[in-house]
C-alpha positions in Angstrom: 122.4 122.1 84.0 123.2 125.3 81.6 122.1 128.5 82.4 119.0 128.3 79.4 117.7 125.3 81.4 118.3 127.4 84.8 116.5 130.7 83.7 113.5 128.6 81.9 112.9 127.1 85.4 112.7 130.1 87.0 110.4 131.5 84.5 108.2 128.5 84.8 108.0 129.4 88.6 106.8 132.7 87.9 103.8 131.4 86.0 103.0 128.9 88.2 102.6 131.3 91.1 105.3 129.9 92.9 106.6 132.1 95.7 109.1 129.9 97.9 110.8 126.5 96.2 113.6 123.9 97.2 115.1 120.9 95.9 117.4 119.2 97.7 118.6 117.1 101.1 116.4 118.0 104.5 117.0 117.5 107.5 115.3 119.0 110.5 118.2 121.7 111.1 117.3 122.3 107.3 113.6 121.9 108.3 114.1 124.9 110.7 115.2 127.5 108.6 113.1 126.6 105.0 110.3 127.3 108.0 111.0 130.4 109.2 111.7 131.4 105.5 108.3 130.2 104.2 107.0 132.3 106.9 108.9 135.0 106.0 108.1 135.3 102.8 103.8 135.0 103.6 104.4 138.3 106.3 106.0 140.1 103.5 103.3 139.0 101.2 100.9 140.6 103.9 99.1 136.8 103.9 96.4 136.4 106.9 97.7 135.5 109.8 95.8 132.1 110.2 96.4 131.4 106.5 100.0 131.9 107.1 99.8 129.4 109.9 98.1 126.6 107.8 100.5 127.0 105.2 103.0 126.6 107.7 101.9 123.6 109.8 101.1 121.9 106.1 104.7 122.4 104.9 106.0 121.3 108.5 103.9 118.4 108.7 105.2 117.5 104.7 108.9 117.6 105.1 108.8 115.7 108.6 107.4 112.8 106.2 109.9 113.4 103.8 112.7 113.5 106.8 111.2 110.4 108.1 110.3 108.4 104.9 111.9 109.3 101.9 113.7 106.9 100.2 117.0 108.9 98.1 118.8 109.1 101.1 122.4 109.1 101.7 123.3 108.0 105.5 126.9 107.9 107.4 129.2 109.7 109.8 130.6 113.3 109.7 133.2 113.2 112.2 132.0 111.5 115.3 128.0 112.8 114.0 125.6 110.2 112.7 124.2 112.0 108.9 121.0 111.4 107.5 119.7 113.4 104.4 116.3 113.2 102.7 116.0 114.4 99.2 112.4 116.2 98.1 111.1 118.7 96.3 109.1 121.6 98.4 107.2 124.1 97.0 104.8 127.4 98.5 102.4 128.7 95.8 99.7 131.0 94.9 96.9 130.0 92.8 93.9 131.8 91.6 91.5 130.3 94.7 94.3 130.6 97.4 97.6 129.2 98.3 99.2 125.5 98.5 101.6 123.6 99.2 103.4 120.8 97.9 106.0 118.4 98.7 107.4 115.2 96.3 110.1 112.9 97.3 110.9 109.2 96.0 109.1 106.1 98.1 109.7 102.3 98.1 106.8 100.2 95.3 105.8 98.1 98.1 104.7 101.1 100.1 102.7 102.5 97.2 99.6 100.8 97.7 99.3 101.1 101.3 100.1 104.7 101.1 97.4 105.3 98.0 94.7 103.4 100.3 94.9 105.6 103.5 94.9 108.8 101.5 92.1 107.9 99.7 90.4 106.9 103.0 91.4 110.0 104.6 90.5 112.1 101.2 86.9 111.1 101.6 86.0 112.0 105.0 84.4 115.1 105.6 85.3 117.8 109.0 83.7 115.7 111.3 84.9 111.9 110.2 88.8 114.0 110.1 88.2 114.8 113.7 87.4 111.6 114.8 90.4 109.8 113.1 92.5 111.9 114.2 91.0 111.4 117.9 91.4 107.8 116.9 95.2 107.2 115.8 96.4 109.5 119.0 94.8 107.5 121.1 96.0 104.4 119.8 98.9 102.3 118.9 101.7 103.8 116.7 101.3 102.1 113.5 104.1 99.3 112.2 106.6 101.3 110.6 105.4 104.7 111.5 108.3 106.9 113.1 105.8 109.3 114.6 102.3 109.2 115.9 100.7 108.5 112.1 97.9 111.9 112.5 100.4 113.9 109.4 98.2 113.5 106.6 95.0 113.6 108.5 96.3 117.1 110.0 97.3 118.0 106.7 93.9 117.3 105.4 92.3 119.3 108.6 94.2 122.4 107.4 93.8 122.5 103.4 90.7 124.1 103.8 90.4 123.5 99.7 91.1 120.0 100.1 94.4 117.9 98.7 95.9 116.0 96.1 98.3 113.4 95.4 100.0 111.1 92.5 102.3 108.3 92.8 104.8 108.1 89.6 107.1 104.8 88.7 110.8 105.9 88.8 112.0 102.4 88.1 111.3 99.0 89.5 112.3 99.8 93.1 110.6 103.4 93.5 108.1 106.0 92.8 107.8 109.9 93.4 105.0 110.4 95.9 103.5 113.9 94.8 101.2 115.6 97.6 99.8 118.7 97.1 97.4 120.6 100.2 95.4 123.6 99.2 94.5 126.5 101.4 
């Protein structure tokens, strides 16, 4: 990438309203510290308190999807340590209603349409149905595949108080870029 491509990105940033971005491998060390900067950042920005928190538990709650479910990965041993990194793309903004969040990393096709279904499901339940779901999946079995309890996106959708948004994008024949962005 030159320096032209670098600055214009930057730039692009700006007018978006973005205030924290990464791109790049996660892992929950990684996790840890992209946290506490994100929260950082919202203190210095003055940002309410239990605004600050949402935006928090959203972005928390996204890249522990990413960490558990992305599929550009790179796995093996450093030294006697097992390595796992995710790839994603994270972003914290400010638009003219509030703030969001937003988180894009590459999924398997065959998970595309499964994924699509519960968000829309999810998408169109109000306060109340959200509560009761989310009730519902903890006390319940962990879903096939799942690698945690399977209440993210419902939490997520409990804390963007202006509601979400997502977009699945064909890479190539084996994988698309799941694109989810929470408003506050």
């Amino acid at each position: 990438m030159d320096s032209q491509t670098i600055l214009q990105l930057r730039q692009e940033m700006i007018r978006e309203g973005v205030l924290f971005y990464y791109c790049g491998y996660v892992t929950e060390q990684v996790l840890s510290v992209l946290g506490e900067t994100v929260m950082d950042k919202l203190e210095l920005d003055n940002t309410e308190r239990p605004v600050a928190r949402g935006v928090f538990s959203v972005f928390v709650e996204q890249v522990q999807n990413i960490i558990r479910y992305s599929a550009e990965n790179q796995e093996g041993q450093v030294g006697e340590r097992p390595v796992d990194l995710r790839h994603c793309m994270l972003a914290v903004g400010r638009d003219p209603a509030g703030l969001y969040v937003m988180s894009a990393n590459a999924i398997k096709n065959r998970d595309v349409e499964r994924l699509r279904s519960g968000l829309v499901h999810i998408h169109a339940l109000d306060r109340t149905g959200l509560k009761a779901m989310h009730k519902e999946i903890l006390r319940g079995e962990t879903p096939t595949g799942s690698k945690g309890a399977g209440v993210g996106f419902v939490d997520i959708a409990r804390l963007a108080s202006r509601g979400f948004e997502f977009h699945f994008l064909a890479l190539d024949d084996e994988l698309s870029y799941f694109i989810l962005k929470a408003h506050l």
